[in-house]
C-alpha positions as CSV (number, residue, x, y, z in Angstrom):
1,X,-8.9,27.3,-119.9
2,X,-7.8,30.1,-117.5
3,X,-4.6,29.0,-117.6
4,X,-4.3,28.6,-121.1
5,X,-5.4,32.5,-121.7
6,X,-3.2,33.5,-118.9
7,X,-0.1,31.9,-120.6
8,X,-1.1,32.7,-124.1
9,X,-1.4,37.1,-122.3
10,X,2.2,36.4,-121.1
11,X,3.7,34.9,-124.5
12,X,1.4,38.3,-125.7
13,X,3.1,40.4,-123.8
14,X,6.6,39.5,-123.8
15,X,6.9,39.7,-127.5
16,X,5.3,42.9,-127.7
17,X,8.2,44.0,-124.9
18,X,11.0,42.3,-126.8
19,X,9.4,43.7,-129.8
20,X,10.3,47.2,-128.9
21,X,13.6,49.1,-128.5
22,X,15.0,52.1,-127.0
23,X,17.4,54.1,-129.2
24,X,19.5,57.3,-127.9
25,X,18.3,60.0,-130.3
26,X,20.9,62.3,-128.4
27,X,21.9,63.3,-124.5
28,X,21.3,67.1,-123.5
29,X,24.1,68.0,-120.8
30,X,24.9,71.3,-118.8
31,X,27.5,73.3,-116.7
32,X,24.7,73.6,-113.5
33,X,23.7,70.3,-112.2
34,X,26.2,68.6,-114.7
35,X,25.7,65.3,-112.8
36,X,22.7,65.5,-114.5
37,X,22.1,64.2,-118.0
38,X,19.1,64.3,-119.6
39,X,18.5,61.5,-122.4
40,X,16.5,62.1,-125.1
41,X,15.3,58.8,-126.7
42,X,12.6,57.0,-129.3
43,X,11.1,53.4,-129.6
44,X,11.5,51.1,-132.6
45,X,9.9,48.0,-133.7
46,X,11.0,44.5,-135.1
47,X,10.7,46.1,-138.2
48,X,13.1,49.1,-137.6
49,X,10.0,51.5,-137.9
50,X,9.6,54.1,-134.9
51,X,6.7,53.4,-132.5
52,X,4.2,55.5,-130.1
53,X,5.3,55.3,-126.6
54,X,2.4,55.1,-124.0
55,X,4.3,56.9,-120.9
56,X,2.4,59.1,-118.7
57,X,-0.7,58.3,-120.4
58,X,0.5,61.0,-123.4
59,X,1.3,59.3,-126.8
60,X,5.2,60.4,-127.8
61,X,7.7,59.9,-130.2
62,X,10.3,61.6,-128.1
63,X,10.7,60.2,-124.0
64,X,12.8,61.4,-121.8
65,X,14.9,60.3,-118.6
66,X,17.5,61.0,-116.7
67,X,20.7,59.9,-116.2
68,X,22.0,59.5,-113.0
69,X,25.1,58.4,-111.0
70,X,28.1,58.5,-114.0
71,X,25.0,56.5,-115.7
72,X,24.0,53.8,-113.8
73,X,21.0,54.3,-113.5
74,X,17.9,57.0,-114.7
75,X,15.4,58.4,-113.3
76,X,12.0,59.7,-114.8
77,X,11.2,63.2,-115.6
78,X,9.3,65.6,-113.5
79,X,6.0,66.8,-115.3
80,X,7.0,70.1,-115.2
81,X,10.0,69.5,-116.3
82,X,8.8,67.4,-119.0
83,X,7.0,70.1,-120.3
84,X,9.7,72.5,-120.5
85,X,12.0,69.9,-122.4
86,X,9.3,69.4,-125.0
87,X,9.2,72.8,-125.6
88,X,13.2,73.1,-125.9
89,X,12.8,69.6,-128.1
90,X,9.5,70.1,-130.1
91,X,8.9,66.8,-132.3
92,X,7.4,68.3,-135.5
93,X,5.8,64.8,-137.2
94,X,6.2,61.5,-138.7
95,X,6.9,60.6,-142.0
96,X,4.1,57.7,-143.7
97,X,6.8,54.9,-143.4
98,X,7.5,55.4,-139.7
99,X,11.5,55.9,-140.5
100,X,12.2,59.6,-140.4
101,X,10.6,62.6,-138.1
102,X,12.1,65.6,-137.6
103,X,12.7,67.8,-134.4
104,X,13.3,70.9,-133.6
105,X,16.1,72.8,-130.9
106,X,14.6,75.6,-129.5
107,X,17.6,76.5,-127.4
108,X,19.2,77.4,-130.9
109,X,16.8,80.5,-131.1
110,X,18.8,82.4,-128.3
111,X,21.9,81.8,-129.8
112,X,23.5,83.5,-133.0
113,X,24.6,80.6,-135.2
114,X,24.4,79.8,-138.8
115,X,22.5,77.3,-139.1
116,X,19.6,77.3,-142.3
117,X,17.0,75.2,-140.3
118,X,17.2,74.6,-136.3
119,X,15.5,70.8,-137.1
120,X,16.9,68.0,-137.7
121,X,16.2,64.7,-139.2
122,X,15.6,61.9,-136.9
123,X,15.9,58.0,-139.4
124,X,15.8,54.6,-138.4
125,X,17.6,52.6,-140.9
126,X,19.2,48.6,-140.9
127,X,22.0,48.4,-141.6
128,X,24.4,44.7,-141.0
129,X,21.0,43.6,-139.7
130,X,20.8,46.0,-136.8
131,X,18.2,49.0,-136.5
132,X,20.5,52.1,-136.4
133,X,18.5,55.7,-135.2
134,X,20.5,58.6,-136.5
135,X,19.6,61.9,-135.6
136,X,20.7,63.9,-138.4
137,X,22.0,68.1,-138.6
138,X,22.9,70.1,-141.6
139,X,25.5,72.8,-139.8
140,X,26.0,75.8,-141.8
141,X,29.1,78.0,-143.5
142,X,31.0,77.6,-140.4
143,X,30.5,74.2,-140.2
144,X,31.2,73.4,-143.8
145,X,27.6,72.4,-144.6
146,X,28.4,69.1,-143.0
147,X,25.4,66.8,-142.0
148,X,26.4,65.8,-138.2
149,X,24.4,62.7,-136.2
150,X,24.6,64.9,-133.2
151,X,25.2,62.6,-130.4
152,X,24.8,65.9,-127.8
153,X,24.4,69.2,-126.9
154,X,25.9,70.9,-123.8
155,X,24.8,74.1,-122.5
156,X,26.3,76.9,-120.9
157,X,23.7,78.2,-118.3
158,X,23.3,81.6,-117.9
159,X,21.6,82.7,-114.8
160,X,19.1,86.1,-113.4
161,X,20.7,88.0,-110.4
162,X,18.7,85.3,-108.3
163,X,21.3,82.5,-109.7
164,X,18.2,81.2,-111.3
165,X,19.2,79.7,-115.3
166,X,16.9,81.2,-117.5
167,X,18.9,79.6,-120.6
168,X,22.0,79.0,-122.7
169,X,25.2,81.7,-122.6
170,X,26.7,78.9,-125.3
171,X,25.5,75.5,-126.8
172,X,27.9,72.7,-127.7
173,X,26.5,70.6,-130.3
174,X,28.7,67.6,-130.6
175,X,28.4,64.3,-133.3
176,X,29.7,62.4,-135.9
177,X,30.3,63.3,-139.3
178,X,28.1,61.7,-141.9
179,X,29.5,59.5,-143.6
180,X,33.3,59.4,-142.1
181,X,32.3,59.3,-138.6
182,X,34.9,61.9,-137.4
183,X,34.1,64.0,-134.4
184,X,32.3,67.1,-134.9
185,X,32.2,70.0,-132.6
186,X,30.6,73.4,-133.1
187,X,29.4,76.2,-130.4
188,X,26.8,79.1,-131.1
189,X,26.8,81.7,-128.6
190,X,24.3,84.0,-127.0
191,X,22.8,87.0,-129.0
């Protein structure tokens, strides 16, 4: 009987691993430290819909890791540093079907850029069968009012007269263009 419940907890629990997926909702990169990228990703179910993760006993949408060694291999997130890149990516809820939430860049509040709204749209759609997560930006005038599935953003640390980064001189925010796919590239500098 013991054995029977034991196998019947593994079958449990191997579907409910298989069951989940990570997808890349974008990377966050820098000049200081640049070895270090910082990945910025969500979970998704069997049925394409996005699912709580259970790290650090805190219930998220949004995980982070590192990226480490040209990317082969990551490392978990500080705390404290954690906390710092919620505040700089704040997930601002969940739509009732579980396919589309919407976060917001902070870092884009030092910068002067054009954007209408610093959020964007993060959906999980399937298309050909597969669960695609795009993580969707309307750029403004000088952007042509394209929508972008930023893919990253790369910063240009500034730093206090202790050589200390206290934030962004520039941010790179680079994607695809929706729907063509072409490379997008725009860069908002400091106020």
């Amino acid at each position: 009987m013991i054995h029977k419940m034991l196998i019947v907890g593994l079958i449990s629990f191997c579907f409910s691993c298989w069951g989940q997926a990570e997808k890349k909702i974008f990377t966050m990169e820098k000049n200081h430290n640049s070895e270090n990228i910082m990945m910025i990703h969500t979970q998704t179910d069997l049925d394409c819909k996005f699912v709580v993760s259970k790290k650090n006993n805190e219930k998220n949408f949004l995980e982070f890791y590192w990226i480490m060694d040209s990317g082969r291999s990551k490392k978990e997130v500080h705390p404290l540093i954690r906390d710092e890149i919620k505040k700089r990516v704040r997930f601002d809820g969940m739509n009732d079907r579980r396919d589309s939430f919407k976060v917001t860049i902070n870092d884009l509040k030092e910068l002067r850029h054009d954007l209408t709204d610093t959020s964007m749209e993060v959906v999980s759609e399937v298309n050909e069968g597969n669960c695609i997560v795009k993580s969707i930006l309307t750029l403004g005038p000088s952007g042509n009012y394209k929508k972008m599935d930023l893919e990253k953003t790369y910063c240009e640390v500034s730093r206090n007269l202790l050589g200390i980064p206290n934030g962004c001189l520039s941010l790179l925010l680079e994607g695809k263009e929706i729907p063509n796919g072409e490379t997008i590239k725009i860069t908002f500098r400091k106020k």
